[in-house]
N, C-alpha and C positions, 0 to 999 in steps of 0.2 A: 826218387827222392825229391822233395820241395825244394826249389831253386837249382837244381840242377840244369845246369848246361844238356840241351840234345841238338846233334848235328844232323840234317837232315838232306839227303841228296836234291837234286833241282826236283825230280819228279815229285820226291816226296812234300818238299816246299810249296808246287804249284798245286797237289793233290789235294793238301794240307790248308792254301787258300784259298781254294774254289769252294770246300766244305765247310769254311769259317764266314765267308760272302754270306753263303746259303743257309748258315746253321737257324737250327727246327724245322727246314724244309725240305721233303724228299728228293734227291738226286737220281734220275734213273742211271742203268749202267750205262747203256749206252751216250747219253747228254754226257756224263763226264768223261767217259771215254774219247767222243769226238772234241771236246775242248780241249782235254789235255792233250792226245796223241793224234788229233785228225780226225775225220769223218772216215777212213778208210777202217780204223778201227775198233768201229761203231759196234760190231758185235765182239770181239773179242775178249769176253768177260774176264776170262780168266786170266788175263795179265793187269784187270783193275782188283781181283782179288789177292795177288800174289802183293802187288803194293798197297793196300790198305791193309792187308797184315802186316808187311814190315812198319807201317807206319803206326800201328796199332801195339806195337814191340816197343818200338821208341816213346809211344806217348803213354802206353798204359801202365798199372802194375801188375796188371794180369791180364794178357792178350784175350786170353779164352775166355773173361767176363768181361767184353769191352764195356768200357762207362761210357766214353764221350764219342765214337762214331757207334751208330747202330744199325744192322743191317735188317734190310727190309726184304725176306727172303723173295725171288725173280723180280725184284724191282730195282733196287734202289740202296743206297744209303744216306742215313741222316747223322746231321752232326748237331749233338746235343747243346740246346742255351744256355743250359747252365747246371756244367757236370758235376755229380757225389764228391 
């Protein structure tokens, strides 16, 4: 809903503004993986999946149509300039 309040864990905050920095620009998994959680977890896709769904939950109205992140399949994700 418009003007709703969303609370959003630290990960989801930093996730949220490294995507906003870069929005129209592709992010690979790995580049934000190693900024938010380290270089050690450079390949570990699957836990930057697990949080840009939850963050996708909180910001969208429909997870499964995302509007304003879009994923870029084996690359990447882009956060849109200016979403529906």
């Amino acid at each position: 809903m418009a003007g709703e309040e969303k609370y959003l864990t630290r990960i989801e905050w930093l996730l949220l503004s490294e995507l906003a920095r870069n929005a129209g620009r592709l992010l690979l998994y790995g580049d934000l993986l190693a900024r938010l959680w380290g270089p050690e977890y450079r390949d570990d896709v699957q836990i930057l999946r697990t949080w840009i769904s939850r963050l996708r939950y909180k910001l969208g109205k429909n997870p499964e149509d995302p509007k304003l992140i879009r994923t870029v399949p084996k690359m990447g994700y882009i956060m849109d300039q200016s979403p529906d």
